[in-house]
N, C-alpha and C positions, 0 to 999 in steps of 0.2 A: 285030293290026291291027283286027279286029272290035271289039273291047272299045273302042279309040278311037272308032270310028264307033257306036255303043253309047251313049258318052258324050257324042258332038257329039250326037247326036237327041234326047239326055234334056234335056241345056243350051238345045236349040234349041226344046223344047216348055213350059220353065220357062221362057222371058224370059233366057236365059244363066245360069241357077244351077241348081245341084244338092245335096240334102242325102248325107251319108254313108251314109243307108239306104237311099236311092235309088240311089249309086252300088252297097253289096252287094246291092241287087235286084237290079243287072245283070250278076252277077259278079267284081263290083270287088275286089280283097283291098285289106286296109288298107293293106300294102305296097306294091301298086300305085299307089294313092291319092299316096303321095308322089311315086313315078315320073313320074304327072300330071302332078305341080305341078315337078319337077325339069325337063321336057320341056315348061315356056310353055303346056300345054294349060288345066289350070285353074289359079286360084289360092287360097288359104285366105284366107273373108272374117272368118267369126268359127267358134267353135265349132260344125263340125258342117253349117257351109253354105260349099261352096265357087264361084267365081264363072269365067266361060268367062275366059282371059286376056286376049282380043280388046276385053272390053266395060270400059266406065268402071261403076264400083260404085255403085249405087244404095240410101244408108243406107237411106230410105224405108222400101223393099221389105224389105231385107235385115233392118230389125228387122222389118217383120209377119213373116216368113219365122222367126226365132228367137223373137218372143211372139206365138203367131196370135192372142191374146186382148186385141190391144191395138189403141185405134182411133185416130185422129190427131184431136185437138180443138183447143177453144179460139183462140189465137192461130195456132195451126199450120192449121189447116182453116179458120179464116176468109180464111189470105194464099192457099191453093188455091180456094178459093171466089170471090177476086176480093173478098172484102167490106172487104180492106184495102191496102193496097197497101205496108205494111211489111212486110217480109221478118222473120219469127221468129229473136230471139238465141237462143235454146234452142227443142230442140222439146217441142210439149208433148202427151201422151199420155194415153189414159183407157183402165184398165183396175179389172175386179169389185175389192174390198176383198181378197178371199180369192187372187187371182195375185200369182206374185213375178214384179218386173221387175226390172232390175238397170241401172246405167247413170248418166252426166248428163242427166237428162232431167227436166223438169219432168212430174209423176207426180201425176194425177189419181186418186185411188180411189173408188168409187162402189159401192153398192148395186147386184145385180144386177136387182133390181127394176125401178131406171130407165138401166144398162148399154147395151140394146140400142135404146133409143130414138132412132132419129133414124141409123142408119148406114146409110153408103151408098156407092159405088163408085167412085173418080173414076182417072183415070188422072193419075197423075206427071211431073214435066217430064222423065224418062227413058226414059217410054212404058210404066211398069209401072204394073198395078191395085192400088191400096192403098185400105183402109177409113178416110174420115174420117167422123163426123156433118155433117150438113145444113146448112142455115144456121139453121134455126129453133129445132136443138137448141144450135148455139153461140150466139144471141141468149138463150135460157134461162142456158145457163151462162154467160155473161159478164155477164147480170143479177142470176144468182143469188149470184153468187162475189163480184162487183163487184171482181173483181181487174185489171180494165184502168183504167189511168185514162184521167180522164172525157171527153178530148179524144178519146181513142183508142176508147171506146166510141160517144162522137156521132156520129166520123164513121161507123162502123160501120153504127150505124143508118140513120144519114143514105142510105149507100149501097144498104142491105136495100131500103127504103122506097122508095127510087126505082125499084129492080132491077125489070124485066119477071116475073122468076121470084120473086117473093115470093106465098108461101102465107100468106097471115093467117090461116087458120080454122085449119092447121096449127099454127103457133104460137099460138094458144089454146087447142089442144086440148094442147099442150107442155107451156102455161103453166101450165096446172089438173094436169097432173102434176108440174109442180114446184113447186106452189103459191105460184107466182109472178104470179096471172091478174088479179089488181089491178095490181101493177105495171107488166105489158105491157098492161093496159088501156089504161090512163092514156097509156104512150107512145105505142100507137097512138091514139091519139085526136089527139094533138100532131100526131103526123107525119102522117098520112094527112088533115091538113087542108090544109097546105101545096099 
């Protein structure tokens, strides 16, 4: 019975999940492991991460939890950001050139060079903390990429530009690292006339 109660405080101190090294740090055996999940206590989400039975599964988390080196970009962190209000067909993820992901996922590789630029902390419509970039880092990459079309990127901007929490000097300082700083000149110049 300890060993349950063992496993509820570990579940309850992760946000309801547990890794399989976390449960043999607590004396779990792998055989028990099944017992777990036999007994509605936990359930197997993916390889390695299992989740309390109680809660609804949170992909979000549960992939940074299987690739911690991945951050949520692009169209995915613009729709958490509020900078758009379309909901993402796929999600789309940015991780170094050198990690392996695996999955459907639209898959960003990057230089770690400019990797770490622009992450930051936001909590999920689940209530769990996941890593996406900024707004100033996804206005770069969706300048840079020019992979949203063009409706979908004005409004984008349209939104930034109005937004209370826009950093301009932040995105210039973005811009010149992704030697983009002409082309978000110029846009700001457009917008921030209005």
């Amino acid at each position: 019975m300890s060993k349950i109660i063992e496993v509820e405080k570990c579940l309850k101190r992760n946000n309801g999940y547990i890794t399989t090294n976390e449960l043999i740090n607590i004396g779990i055996t792998k055989p028990y492991i099944n017992k777990l999940i036999s007994n509605g206590i936990i359930e197997k989400v993916c390889h390695g991460i299992y989740a309390d039975s109680k809660i609804i599964v949170d992909e979000y988390y549960v992939l940074q939890m299987k690739y911690n080196n991945i951050v949520y970009s692009h169209n995915t962190a613009l729709y958490f950001l509020n900078l758009t209000n379309r909901a993402p067909m796929e999600i789309d993820i940015t991780t170094p050139r050198d990690k392996r992901v695996r999955g459907n996922y639209n898959i960003h590789r990057v230089s770690n060079k400019i990797y770490n630029i622009g992450i930051i902390e936001v909590i999920d419509p689940y209530g769990n903390p996941i890593k996406i970039y900024n707004a100033e880092r996804c206005i770069c990459d969706i300048l840079r990429n020019e992979i949203l079309d063009i409706e979908l990127r004005n409004r984008v901007l349209d939104y930034y530009f109005k937004s209370k929490n826009k950093d301009v000097d932040r995105l210039l300082e973005y811009a010149k690292k992704f030697k983009i700083y002409d082309i978000v000149n110029t846009i700001m110049g457009v917008m921030l006339r209005w």
